[in-house]
N, C-alpha and C positions, 0 to 999 in steps of 0.2 A: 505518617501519623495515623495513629488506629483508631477507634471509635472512645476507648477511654481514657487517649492522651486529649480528645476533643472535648468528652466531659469535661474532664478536670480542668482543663482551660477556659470552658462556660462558665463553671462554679467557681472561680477564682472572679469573675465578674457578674455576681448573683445580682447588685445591686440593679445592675440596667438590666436584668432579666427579672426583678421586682416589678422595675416601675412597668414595664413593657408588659407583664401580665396583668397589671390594675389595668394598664391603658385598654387595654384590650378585653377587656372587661367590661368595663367603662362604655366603650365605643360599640361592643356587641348589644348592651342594654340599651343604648341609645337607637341601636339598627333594628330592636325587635320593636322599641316604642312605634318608629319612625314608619313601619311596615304594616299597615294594619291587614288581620286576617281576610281571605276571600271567603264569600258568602256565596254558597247556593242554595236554588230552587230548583223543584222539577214538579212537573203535572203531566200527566196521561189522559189523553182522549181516545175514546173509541169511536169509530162511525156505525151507525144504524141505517138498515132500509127504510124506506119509505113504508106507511101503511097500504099503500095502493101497491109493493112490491110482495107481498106474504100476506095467505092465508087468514080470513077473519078471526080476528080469538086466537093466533097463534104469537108464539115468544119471539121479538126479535132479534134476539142472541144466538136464537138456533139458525139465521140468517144471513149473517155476516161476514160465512168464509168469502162470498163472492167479489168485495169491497173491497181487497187489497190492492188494487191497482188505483180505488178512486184515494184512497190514504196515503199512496204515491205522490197522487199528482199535488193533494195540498202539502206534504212538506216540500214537494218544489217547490209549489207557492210561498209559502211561510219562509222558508232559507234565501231566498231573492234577497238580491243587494240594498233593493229598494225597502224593503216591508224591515228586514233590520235595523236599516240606519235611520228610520221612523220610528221604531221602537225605542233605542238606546240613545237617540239624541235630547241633550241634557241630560246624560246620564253617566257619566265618566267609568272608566274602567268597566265599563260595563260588557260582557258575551254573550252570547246567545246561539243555542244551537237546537236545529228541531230534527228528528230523524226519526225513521219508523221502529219500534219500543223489539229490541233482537231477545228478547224472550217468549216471542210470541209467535206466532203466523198469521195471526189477525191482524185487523187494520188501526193496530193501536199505535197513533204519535205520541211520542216524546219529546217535551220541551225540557230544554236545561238551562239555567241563565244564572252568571258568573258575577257579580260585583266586590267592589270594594265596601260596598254599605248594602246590607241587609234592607234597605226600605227600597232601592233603586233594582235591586233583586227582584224583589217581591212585587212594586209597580211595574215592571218589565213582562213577568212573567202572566200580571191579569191582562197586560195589552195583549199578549201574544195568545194567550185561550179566547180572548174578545174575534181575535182577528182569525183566528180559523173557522168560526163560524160565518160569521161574515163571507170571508173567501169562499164559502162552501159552497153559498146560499148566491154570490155573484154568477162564481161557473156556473152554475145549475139553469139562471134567470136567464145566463147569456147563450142558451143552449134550447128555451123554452119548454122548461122541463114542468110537469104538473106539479101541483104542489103535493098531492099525494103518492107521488113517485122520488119525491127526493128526499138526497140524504140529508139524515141531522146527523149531527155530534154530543156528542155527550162527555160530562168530565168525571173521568173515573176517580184519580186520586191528585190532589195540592199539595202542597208544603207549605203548612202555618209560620213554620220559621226555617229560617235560613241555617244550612249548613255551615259553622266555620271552618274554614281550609288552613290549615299552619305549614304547608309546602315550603311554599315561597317565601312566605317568613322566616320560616328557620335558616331555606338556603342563604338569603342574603345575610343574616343573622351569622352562621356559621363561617363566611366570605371574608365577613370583615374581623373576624375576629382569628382565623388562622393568617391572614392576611397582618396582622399586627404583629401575631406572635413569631412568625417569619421574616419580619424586617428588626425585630429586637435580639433574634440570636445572632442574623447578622451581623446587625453594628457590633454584639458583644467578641464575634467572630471577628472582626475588623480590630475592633482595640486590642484583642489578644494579637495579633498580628501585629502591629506596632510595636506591643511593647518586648515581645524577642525580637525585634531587631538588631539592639543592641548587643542582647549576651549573643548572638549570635557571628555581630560581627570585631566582639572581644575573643571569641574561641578561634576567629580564623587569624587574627594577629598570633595569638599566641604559639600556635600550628605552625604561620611560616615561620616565628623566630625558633622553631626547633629545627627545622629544617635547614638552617644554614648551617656554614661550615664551623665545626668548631676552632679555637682560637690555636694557631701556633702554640705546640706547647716546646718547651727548649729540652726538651729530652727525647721525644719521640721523633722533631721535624728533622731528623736526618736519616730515618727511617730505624731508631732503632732505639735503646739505650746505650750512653757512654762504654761501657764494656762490647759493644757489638761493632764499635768504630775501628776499623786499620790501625793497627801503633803503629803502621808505616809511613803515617800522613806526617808531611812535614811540618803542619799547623797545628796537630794534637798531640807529636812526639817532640815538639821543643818543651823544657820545663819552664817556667815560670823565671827563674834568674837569670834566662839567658844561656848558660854555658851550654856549648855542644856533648850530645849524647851523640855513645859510641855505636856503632854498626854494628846489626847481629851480624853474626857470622853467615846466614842466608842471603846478605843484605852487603857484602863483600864484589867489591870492584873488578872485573875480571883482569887488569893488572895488575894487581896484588898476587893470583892465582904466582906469577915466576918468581916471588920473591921465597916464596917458603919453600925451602930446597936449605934440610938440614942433613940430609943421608936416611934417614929414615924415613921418611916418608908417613911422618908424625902426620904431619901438618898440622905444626904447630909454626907460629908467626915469626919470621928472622926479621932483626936488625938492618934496616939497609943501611945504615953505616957503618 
């Protein structure tokens, strides 16, 4: 069966391929309700020297290549198992990721943090710029550092609102609704199968009743027609009333052969009386 004996056998049951594209319809608008869009945020920190690190009166920005290893050591701080599940608890679907900002060679972090709800985003994200300074300001304390020697941090840019994500939405979205439309060609695929059953198993009766033999016919079954039989035969050459038929002359006795002796040698039949 080719690709348009298969059509035509779909569209011959369009009905359940109707209802199956509502349903499925139906059930994808139900999966994009049911899915709500993910929400991001991101902020960038940078770290500064201290004033007791640079020159009176000079820019602190011109200062900063040297700090990339201390902007290390806080996203290890900050990515710790502990400082996340502090942040994101009570906070459902919530992610969080901090890592050093790969557009840069400075010691700028990047925080990014993933929700289902735009507000749990957004409170996530002020805990975690709260908590880098904090961390900064602990290592520093636990180390005896002056206070004009150490680093601050600074927030270079926020996200006032959340980004919505339709990824995942649409995947599930999409899921459930080829998923419908797959189980509906099926079953329409299954009842067309059913219903050749039958003419299918009416063409093979039909097939074997050609196939047998056909019926004695009374002219052929003796391999021939009445003209092609022996007149020799003593069942085809008696006639019908009975009386005896005469012997051809091929069909002669060979004791007959001494009776025909007339002198000439006719052989023509004598008298035997």
């Amino acid at each position: 069966m080719n690709l348009g004996h298969t059509l035509r056998g779909l569209l011959r049951h369009w009905v359940i391929l109707l209802v199956g594209l509502l349903v499925a319809a139906a059930a994808a608008a139900g999966a994009w309700r049911a899915v709500p869009p993910t929400y991001t945020r991101s902020s960038t920190q940078i770290l500064l020297p201290g004033s007791g690190m640079i020159p009176s009166g000079s820019n602190p920005y011109m200062f900063v290549g040297g700090l990339a290893p201390a902007a290390d050591i806080v996203v290890r701080g900050l990515s710790s198992k502990n400082v996340v599940d502090q942040v994101v608890e009570g906070r459902p679907s919530t992610t969080v990721e901090v890592t050093r900002d790969p557009t840069t060679s400075g010691p700028v972090i990047l925080i990014t943090v993933e929700s289902r709800s735009d507000r749990d985003a957004a409170a996530a994200l002020a805990a975690l710029d709260q908590r880098t300074a904090s961390l900064l300001d602990t290592l520093q304390a636990e180390e005896n550092i002056p206070e004009r020697q150490r680093i601050s941090v600074v927030t270079v840019s926020v996200d006032r609102h959340g980004t919505a994500g339709q990824r995942e939405r649409m995947m599930v979205t999409a899921a459930v609704g080829v998923a419908i439309i797959g189980l509906t060609v099926l079953v329409a695929g299954v009842v067309e199968g059913i219903g050749l059953r039958p003419r299918r198993g009416r063409r093979t009766v039909g097939t074997d009743s050609q196939s047998e033999d056909p019926p004695d016919d009374p002219v052929t079954r003796d391999g021939g027609p009445p003209s092609a039989r022996s007149a020799s035969s003593p069942v085809d050459a008696a006639p019908e009333d009975g009386t005896p038929q005469e012997w051809a002359a091929d069909d002669r006795a060979p004791e007959d052969e001494d009776m025909l002796d007339d002198g000439g040698g006719r052989g023509d039949r004598a008298p035997i009386w």
